[in-house]
C-alpha positions in Angstrom: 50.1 16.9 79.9 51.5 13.9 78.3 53.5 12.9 81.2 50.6 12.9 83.9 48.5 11.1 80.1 50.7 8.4 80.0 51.6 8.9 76.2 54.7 8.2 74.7 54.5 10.7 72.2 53.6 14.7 73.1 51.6 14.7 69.2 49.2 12.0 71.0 47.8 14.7 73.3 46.4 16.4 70.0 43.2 14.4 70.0 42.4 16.6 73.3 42.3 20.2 71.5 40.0 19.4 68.3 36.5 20.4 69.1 33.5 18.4 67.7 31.3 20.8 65.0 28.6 20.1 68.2 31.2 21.5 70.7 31.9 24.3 68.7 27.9 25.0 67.8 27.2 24.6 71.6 30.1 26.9 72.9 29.0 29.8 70.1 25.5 29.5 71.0 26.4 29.8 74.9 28.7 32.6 74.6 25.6 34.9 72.2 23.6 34.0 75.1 26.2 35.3 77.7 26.2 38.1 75.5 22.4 38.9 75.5 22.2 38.5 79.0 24.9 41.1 80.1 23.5 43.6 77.4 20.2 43.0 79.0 21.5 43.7 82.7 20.9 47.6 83.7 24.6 49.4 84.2 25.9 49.7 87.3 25.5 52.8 89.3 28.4 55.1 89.4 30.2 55.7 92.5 29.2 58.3 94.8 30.3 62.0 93.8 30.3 61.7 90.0 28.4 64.2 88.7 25.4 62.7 85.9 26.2 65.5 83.1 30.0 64.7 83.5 29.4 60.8 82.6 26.8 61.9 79.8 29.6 63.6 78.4 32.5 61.2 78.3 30.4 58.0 78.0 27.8 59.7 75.7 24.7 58.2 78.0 21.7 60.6 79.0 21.8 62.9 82.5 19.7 62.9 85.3 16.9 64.7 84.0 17.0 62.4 80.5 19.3 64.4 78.0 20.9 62.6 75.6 24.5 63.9 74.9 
């Protein structure tokens, strides 16, 4: 980085890695909306031949006919 820079001195580069408080603000607030997004997606299907109670039971979700487990 501080060859293809053009500074004398490696500790120049520094300036590059300290966020503004606005960076930071923006980047939190961007990554709680990635957040809320995926939560609000709907799961993936399973793959074909796993069985509905068998899933309920290791991932603690409901079956196929709405049992919680």
């Amino acid at each position: 980085m501080q060859w293809v820079l053009g500074h004398a001195h490696i500790t120049t580069t520094e300036i590059y890695i300290a966020p503004t408080p606005d960076e930071v603000v923006a980047r939190v607030l961007a990554h709680h909306e990635r957040q809320r997004t995926e939560q609000a997606k709907p799961p993936a299907p399973p793959a074909p031949g796993y069985r509905p109670e068998v899933l309920a039971a290791l991932f603690g979700t409901s079956t196929a006919n709405g049992e919680c487990r």
